[in-house]
C-alpha positions as CSV (number, residue, x, y, z in Angstrom):
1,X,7.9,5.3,-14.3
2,X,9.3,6.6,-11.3
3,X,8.3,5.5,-7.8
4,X,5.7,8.5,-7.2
5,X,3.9,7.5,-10.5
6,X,3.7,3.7,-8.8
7,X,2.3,5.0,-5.7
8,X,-0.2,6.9,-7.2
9,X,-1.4,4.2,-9.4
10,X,-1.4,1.7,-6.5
11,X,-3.4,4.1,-4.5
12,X,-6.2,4.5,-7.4
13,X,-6.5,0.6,-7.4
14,X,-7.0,0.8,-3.8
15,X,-9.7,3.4,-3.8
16,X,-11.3,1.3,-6.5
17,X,-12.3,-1.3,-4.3
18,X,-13.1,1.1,-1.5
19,X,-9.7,1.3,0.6
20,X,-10.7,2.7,3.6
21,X,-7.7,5.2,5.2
22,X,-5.3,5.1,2.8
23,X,-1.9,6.7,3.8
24,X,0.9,7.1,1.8
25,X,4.2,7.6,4.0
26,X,7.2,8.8,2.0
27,X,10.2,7.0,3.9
28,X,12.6,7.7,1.5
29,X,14.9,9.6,3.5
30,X,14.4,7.4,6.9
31,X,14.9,3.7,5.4
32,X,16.3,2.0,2.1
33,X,13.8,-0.3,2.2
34,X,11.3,1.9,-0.1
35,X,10.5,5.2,-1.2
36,X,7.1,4.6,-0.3
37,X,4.7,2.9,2.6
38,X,1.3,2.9,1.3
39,X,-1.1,1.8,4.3
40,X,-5.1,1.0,3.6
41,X,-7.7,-0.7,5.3
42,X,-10.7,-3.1,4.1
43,X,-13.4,-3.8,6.6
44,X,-13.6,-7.8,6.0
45,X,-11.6,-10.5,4.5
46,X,-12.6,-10.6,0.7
47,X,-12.3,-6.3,0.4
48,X,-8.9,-6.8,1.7
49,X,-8.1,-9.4,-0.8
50,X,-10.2,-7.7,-3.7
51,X,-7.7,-4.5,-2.6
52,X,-4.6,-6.7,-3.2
53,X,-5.8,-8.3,-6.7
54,X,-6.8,-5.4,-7.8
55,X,-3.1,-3.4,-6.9
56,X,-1.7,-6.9,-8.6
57,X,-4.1,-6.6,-11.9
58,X,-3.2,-2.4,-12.3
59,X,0.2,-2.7,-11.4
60,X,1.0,-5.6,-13.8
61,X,-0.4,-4.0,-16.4
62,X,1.9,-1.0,-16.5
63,X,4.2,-3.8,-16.5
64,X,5.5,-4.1,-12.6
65,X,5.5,-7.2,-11.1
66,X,5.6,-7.8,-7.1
67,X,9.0,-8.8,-5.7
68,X,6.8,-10.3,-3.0
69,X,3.4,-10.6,-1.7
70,X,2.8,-12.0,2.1
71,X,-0.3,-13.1,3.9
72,X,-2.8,-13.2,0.9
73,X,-4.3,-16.7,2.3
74,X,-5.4,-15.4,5.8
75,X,-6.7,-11.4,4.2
76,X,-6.0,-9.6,7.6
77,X,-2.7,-8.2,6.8
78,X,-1.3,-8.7,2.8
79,X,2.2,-6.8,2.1
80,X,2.9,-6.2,-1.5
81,X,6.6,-5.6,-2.1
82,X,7.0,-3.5,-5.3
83,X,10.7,-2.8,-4.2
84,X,10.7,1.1,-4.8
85,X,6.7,1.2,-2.8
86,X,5.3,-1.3,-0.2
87,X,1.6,-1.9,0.4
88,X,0.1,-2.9,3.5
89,X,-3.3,-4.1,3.1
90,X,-5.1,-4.1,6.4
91,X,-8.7,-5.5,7.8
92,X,-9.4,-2.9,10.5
93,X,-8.6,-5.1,13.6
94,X,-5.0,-5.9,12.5
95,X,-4.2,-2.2,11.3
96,X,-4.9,-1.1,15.0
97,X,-2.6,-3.7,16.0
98,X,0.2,-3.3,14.5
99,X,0.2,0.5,14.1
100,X,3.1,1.5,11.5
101,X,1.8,4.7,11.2
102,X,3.5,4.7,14.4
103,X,6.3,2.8,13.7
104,X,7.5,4.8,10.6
105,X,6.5,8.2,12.2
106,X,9.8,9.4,11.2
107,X,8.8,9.1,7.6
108,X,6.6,12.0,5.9
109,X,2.7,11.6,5.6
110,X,1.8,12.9,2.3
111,X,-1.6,13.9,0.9
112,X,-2.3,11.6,-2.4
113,X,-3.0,15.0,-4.3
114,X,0.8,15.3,-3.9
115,X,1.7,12.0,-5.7
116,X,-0.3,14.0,-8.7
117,X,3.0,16.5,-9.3
């Protein structure tokens, strides 16, 4: 499975459990740390963890475990390092914050119907 196929079943967990903004940046030819940021929001504490299990659950199945996963515990900001795609799980508040749809601006937003090709 290549890394598109990852983000796209990463992103179907997501909606799942009702991600709210999901963005998929493709900063493949900006960074080697991942082909893919996906970004998503969850309005409180137990969405935004119910996002992350659920990303965990899919994506194990296929048979990809996470190289990492930071900042389950406190639910306002959970990173999931699948080494070729990284997911940031967001409550609102903290997404605002932090921004990195600013901060990888020189990476390419791409619609999720693209990951379908």
């Amino acid at each position: 499975m290549n890394s598109k196929e990852l983000a796209r079943m990463a992103c179907e967990a997501l909606e799942d459990k009702k991600a709210l903004d999901v963005k998929i940046i493709d900063i493949e030819q900006v960074s080697t740390l991942a082909d893919y940021f996906i970004i998503a929001s969850g309005t409180n504490r137990n969405q935004v963890q119910a996002m992350a299990d659920n990303v965990e659950e899919v994506l194990g199945r296929a048979g990809y475990e996470p190289k990492q996963i930071e900042g389950y515990q406190t639910g306002n900001w959970i990173l999931m390092d699948y080494r070729d795609i990284v997911i940031h799980v967001f409550d609102e508040e903290n997404r605002l914050f932090y921004d990195l749809e600013r901060i990888w601006r020189d990476g390419s937003v791409i619609e999720r119907e693209e990951l379908n090709k």
